[in-house]
C-alpha positions in Angstrom: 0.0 0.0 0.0 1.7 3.2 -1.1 -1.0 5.9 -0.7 -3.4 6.2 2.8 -5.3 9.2 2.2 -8.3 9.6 5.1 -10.4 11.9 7.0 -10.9 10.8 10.5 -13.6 11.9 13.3 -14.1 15.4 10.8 -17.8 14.6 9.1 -20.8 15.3 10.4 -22.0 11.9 9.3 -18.4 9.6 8.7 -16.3 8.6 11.7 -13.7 7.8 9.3 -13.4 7.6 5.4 -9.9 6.0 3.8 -9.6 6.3 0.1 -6.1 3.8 -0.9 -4.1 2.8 -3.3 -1.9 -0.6 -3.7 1.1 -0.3 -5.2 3.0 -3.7 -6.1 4.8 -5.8 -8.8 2.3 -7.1 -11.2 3.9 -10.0 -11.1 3.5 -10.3 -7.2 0.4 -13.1 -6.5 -2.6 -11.1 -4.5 -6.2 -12.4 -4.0 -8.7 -9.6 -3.8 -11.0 -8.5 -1.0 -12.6 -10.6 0.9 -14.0 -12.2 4.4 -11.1 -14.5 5.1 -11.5 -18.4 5.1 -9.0 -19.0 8.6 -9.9 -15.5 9.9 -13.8 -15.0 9.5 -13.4 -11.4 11.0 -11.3 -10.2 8.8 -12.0 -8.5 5.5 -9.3 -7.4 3.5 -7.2 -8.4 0.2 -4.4 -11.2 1.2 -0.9 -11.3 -0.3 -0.4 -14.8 -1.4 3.5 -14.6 -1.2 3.8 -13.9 1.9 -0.2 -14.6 4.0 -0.7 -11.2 5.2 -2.4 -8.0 4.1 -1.7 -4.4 3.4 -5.1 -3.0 4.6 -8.4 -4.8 6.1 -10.9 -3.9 9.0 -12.6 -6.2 10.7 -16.5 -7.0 11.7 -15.7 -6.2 15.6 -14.7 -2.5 14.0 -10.3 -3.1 13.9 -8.6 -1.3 10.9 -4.9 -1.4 9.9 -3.3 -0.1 6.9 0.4 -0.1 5.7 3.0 1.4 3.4 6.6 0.4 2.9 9.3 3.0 3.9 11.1 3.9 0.9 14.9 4.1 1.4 17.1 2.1 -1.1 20.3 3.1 0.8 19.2 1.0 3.7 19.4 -2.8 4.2 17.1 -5.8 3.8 17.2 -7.3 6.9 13.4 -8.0 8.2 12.9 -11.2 9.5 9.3 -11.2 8.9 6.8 -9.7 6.7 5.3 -6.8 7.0 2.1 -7.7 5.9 1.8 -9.8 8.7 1.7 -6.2 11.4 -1.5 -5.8 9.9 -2.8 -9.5 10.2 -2.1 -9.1 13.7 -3.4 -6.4 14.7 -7.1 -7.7 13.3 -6.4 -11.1 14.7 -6.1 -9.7 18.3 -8.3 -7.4 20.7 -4.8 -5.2 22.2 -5.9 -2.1 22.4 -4.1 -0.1 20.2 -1.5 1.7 21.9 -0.2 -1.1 23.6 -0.1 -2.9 20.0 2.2 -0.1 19.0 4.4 -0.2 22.2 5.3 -3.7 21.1 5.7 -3.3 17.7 8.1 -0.6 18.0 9.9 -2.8 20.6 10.3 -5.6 17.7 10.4 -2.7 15.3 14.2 -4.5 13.9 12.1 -7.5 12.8 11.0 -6.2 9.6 11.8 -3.6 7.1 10.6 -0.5 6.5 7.0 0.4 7.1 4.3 2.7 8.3 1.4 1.5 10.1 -1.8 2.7 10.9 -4.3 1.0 13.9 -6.8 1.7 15.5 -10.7 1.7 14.6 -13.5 4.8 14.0 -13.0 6.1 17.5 -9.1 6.2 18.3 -6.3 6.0 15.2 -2.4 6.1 16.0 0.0 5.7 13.0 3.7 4.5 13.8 6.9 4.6 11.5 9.7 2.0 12.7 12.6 3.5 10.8 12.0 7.2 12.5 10.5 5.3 15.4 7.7 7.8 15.4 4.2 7.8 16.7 1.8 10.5 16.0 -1.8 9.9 17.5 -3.9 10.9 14.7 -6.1 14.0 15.3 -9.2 15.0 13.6 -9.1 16.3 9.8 -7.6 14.9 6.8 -4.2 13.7 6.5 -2.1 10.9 3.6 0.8 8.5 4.2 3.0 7.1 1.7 6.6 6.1 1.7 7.6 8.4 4.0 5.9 9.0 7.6 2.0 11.1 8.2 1.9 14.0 6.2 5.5 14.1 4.4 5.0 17.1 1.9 5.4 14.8 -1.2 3.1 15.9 -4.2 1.0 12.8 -3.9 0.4 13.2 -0.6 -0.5 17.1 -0.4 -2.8 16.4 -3.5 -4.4 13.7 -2.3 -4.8 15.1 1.1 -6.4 18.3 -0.6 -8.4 16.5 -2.9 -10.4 14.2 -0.2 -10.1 17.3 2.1 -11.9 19.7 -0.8 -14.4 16.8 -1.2 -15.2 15.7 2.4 -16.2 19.6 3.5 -18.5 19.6 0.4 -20.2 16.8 1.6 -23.0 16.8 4.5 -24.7 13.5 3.5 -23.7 10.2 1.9 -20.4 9.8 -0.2 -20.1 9.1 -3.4 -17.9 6.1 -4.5 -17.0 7.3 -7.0 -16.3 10.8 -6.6 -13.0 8.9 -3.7 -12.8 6.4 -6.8 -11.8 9.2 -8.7 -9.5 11.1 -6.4 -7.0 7.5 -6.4 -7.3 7.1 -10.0 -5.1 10.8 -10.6 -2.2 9.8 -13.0 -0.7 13.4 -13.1 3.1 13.1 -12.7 5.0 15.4 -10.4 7.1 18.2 -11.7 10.6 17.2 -11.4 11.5 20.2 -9.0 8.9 19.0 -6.5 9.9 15.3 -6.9 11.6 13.5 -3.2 14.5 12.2 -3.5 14.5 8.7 -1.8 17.4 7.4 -3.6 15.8 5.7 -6.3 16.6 8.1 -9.8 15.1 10.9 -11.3 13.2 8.3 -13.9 11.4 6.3 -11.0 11.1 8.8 -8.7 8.8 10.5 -12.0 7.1 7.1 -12.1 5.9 6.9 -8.3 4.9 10.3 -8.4 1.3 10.0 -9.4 -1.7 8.8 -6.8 -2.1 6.3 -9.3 0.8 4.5 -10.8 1.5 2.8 -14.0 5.0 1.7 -15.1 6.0 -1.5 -17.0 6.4 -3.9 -14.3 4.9 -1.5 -11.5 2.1 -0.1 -10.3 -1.4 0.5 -8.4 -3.0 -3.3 -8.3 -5.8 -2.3 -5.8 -8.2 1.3 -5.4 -10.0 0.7 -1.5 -12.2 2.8 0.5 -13.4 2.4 3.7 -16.2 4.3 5.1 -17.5 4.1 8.9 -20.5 6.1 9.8 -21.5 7.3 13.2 -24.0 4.3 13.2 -21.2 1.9 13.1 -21.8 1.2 9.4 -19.2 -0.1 7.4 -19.0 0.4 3.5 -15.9 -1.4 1.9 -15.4 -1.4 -1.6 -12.1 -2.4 -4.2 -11.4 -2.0 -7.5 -8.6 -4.3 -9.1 -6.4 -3.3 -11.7 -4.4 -5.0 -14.3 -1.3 -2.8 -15.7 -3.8 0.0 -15.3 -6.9 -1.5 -16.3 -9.9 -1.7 -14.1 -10.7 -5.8 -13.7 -13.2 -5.9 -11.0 -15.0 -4.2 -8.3 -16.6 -5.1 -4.8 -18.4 -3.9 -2.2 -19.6 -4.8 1.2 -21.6 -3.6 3.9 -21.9 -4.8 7.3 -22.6 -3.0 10.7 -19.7 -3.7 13.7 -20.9 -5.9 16.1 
């Protein structure tokens, strides 16, 4: 997951309202949304590599969400995966800021990675690399491969965008109008690219909300809406190289 933008405890009807992107290898083997077969609570995409997830809430109200910290220069040394911080956190009832005390005490386990946990009522994000913990106030905010907030051009526009929308709204949300804020394939100019150490070329290539390269790109569009009734809208759309394969959409209410 590169791209977590959300509004949290800000709406006059929406706890909280994510709008994600994926971004993978095409070539990495993912199974799309769905109420898991060994964890009936969870629902949520599952890497099939590796077992875990990169974003998924739960029917008891859990959400988690990751991205990958992105720093070439440093070394690949995680034991585990870090799709499995998210599995974890859905799979237990460890009230979330005691979840992150022990992650960033294992935080040498696995590489790179942002995580955000919590549910409608209480979100705290965590960065093992900076070993940073921000509890998430009200308003909009966007993570990528960074930490909360990092001033990349993906992240201020996507912030703005759902920002501009979300205050516009005093009713239901529209699918599609978040659909459309993740689908945004405007590349950065190069004087506001980051440089994270991977080139000029692929820095241009990650710089869109939505990303298409050769080899590269957004696999998965996901929002995630909780309502002040404990309602729970999740819907994906699936990509291939760029192209829309298939959507979903659930609705439950948290028990």
């Amino acid at each position: 997951m590169c791209l977590i933008n959300f509004n949290f405890q800000n709406h006059s009807k929406y706890k909280l309202i994510v709008a994600a992107n994926r971004d993978e290898s095409y070539a990495r083997p993912t199974s799309s949304a769905h109420f898991w077969e060994d964890e009936a609570l969870i629902l949520a995409g599952r890497d099939l590599l590796k077992g875990g997830t990169w974003l998924g809430i739960t029917k008891n109200g859990r959400f988690a969400a990751l991205t990958n910290y992105r720093d070439p220069s440093l070394p690949i040394i995680g034991r585990f995966s870090r799709g499995d911080i998210v599995q974890q956190y859905l799979t237990t009832d460890v009230e979330p800021h005691t979840f992150i005390r022990k992650l960033a005490d294992e935080r040498s386990l696995y590489d790179g990675f942002n995580i955000i946990v919590g549910n409608g009522d209480q979100l705290i994000h965590y960065n093992n690399i900076l070993n940073e913990t921000n509890v998430i106030s009200p308003g909009t905010h966007s993570l990528s491969n960074h930490t909360l907030n990092t001033p990349w051009t993906k992240v201020v526009t996507g912030k703005k965008k759902l920002s501009d929308y979300v205050s516009t709204i005093q009713n239901s949300i529209d699918m599609d109008s978040l659909f459309d804020i993740l689908s945004d394939r405007t590349i950065a100019e190069d004087n506001k690219l980051p440089e994270t150490g991977v080139g000029l070329e692929m820095e241009r290539a990650l710089s869109p909300l939505f990303i298409k390269s050769p080899n590269y790109g957004t696999r998965s569009s996901t929002i995630v809406l909780i309502d002040r009734e404990n309602n729970v809208t999740f819907a994906e759309r699936v990509f291939v190289e760029g192209a829309l394969y298939e959507e979903k959409r659930f609705n439950f209410k948290i028990e």
